[in-house]
C-alpha positions as CSV (number, residue, x, y, z in Angstrom):
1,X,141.9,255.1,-6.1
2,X,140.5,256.7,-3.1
3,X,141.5,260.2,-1.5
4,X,141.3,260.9,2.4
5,X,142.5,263.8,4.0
6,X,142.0,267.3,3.8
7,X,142.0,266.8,0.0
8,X,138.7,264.8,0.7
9,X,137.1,266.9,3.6
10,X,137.2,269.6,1.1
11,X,139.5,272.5,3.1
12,X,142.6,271.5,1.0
13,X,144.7,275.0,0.1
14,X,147.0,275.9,-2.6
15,X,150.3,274.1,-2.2
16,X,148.5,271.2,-0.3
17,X,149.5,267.4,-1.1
18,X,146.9,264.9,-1.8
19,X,146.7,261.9,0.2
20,X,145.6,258.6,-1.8
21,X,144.7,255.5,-1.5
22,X,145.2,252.8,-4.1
23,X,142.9,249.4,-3.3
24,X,143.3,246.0,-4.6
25,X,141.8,242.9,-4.9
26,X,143.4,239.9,-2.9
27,X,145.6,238.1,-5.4
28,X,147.5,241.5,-5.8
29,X,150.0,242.0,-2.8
30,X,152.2,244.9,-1.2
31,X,155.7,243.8,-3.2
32,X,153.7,243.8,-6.6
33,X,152.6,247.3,-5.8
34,X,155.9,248.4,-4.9
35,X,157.8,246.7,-7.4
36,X,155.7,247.3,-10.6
37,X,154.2,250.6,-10.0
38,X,157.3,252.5,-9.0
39,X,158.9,251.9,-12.3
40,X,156.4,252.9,-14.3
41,X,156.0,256.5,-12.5
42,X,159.3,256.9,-12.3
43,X,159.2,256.3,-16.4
44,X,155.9,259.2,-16.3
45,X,157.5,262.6,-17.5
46,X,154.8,264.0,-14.8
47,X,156.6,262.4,-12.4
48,X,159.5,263.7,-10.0
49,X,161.0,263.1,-6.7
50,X,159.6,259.8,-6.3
51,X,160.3,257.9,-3.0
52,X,159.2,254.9,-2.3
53,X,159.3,253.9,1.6
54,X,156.9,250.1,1.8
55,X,159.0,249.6,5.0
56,X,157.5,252.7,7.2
57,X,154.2,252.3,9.5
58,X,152.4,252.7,6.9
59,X,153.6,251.8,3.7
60,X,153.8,254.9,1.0
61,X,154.8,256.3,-2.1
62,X,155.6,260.2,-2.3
63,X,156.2,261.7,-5.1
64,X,155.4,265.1,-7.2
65,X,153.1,264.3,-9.9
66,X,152.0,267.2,-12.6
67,X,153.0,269.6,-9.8
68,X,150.7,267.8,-7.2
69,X,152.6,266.5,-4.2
70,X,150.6,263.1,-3.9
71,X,150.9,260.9,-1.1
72,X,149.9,256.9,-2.4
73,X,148.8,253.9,0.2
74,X,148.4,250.6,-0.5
75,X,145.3,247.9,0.1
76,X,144.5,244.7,-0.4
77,X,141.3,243.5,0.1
78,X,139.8,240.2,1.1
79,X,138.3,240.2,-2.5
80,X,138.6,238.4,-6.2
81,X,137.7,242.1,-7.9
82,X,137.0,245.7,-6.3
83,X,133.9,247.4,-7.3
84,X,133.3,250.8,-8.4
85,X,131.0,251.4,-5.4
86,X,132.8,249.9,-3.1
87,X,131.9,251.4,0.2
88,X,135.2,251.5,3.0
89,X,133.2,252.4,5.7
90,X,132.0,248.8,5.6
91,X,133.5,246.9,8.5
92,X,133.4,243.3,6.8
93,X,136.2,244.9,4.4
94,X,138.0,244.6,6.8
95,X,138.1,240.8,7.8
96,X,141.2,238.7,6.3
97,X,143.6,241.9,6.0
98,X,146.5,242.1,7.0
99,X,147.3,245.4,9.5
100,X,149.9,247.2,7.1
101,X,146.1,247.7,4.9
102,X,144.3,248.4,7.9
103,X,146.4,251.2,8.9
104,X,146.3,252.2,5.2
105,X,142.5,251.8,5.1
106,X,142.1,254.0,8.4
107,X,143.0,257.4,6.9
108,X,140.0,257.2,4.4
109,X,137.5,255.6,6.6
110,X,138.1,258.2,9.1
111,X,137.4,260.7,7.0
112,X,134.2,259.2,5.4
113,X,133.0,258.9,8.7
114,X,133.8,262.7,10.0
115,X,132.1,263.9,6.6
116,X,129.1,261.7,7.6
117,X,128.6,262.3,11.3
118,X,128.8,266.7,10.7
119,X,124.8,267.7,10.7
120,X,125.8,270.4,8.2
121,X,128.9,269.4,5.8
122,X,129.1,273.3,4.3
123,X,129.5,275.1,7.8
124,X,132.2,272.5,8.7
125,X,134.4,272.6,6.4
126,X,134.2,276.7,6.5
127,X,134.9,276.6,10.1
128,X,137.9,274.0,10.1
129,X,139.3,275.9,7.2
130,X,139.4,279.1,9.3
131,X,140.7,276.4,12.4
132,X,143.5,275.3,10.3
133,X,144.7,278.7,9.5
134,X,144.5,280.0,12.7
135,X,147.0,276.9,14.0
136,X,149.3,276.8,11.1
137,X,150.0,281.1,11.4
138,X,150.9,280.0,15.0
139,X,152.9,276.9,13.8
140,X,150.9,274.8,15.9
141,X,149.7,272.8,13.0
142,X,151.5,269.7,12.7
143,X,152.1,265.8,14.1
144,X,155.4,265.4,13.1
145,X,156.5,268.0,15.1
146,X,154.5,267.3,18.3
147,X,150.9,269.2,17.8
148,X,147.8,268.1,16.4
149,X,147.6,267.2,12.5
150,X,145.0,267.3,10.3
151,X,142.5,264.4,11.4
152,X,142.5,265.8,15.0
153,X,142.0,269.2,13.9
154,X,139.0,268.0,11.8
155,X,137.5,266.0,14.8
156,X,137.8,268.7,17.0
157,X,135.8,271.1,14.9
158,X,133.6,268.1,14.4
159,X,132.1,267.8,17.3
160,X,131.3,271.4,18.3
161,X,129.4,270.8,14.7
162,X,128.0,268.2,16.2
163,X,127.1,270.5,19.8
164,X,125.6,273.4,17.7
165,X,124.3,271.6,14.8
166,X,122.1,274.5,13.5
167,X,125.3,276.9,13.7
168,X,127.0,278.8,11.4
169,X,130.4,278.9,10.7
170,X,131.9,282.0,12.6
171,X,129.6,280.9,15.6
172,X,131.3,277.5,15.4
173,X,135.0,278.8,15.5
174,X,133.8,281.2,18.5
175,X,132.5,278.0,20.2
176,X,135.5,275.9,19.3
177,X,137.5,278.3,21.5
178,X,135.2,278.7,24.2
179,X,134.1,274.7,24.6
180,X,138.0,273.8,24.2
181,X,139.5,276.1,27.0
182,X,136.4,274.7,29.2
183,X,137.3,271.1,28.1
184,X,137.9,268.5,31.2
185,X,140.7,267.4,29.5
186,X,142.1,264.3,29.3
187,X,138.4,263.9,28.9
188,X,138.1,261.8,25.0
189,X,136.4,263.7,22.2
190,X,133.8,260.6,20.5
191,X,131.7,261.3,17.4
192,X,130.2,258.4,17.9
193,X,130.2,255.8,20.6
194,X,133.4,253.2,20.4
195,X,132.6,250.6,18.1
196,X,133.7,246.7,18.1
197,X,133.1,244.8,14.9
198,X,134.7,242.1,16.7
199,X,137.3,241.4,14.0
200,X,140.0,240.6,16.5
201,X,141.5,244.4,15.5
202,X,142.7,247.1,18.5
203,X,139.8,249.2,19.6
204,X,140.6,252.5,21.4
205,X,139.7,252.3,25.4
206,X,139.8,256.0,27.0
207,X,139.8,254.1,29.8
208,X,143.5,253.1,29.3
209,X,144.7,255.4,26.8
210,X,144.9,258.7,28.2
């Protein structure tokens, strides 16, 4: 089991679900997660308000479990056994699986990499906790609705991390502010240059998706 999220970046709050992600090796497939597992949470005393939904975009189960709102993906790997260390950030995971695990894959491997490309981890997640607030008081904080969710919110902070790397906190939410409004929007904000692990998957073009 893997968490992404804002669980992982560490600037979860009180009330905050907790986005998961269960991996599997190959012989164990999407319907045997959905079929087996759901029974036996719904037979948990811990849990309630289960829903299962394996036909969305990307396949989940939501439920409340000891109090915890927890959000649970599904992945199945290319692989006879998953290993304690696995690392997701490795591409080659990602050869022989189908997209349903990709998508599901995404939301942890995103945030692995944002917690990996910040020069200083501790002034980042200060900063983006103080970002979030300052969106959600204004109810600008959400995806469903229209706005930006959490992963865009992260990346955003991310980079002006990445512009003042030797910053503190309250100097990077002053600069988030002031590089934004200057931003030459639709201009892309990269981490990192595009990537192509040539594994025959969609890679972003800003180019063609503006």
């Amino acid at each position: 089991i893997f968490t992404f999220g804002s669980y992982r970046l560490g600037v979860h709050g009180r009330g905050a679900d907790i986005d998961t992600l269960c991996v599997a090796p190959k012989h164990v497939s999407r319907d045997d997660f959905f079929a087996t597992l759901k029974p036996i949470l719904l037979a948990d005393p811990q849990t309630s308000e289960l829903n299962a939904v394996p036909d969305a975009y990307v396949p989940v189960i939501k439920m409340i479990y000891g109090g915890i709102d927890i959000d649970l993906l599904f992945a199945n790997l290319d692989l006879s056994q998953v290993p304690d260390d696995l690392e997701l950030l490795d591409d080659n995971l990602l050869r022989n699986v189908d997209a349903k695990s990709v998508l599901s894959l995404n939301g942890c491997r995103v945030t692995d990499k944002i917690l990996k490309l910040v020069p200083n981890v501790h002034s980042f997640r200060l900063a983006l906790r103080c970002i979030k607030l300052w969106a959600k008081r204004r109810a600008i904080y959400s995806n469903t609705l229209g706005f930006l969710g959490g992963v865009a919110w992260a990346m955003l902070v991310a980079r002006i991390c990445q512009l003042y790397p030797n910053a503190a906190a309250a100097t990077i939410v002053s600069k988030f502010f002031l590089v934004y409004q200057q931003w030459k929007w639709p201009a892309p904000i990269l981490l990192c240059p595009i990537e192509d692990a040539r594994l025959d998957l969609a890679v972003w073009n800003p180019k063609v998706n503006t």
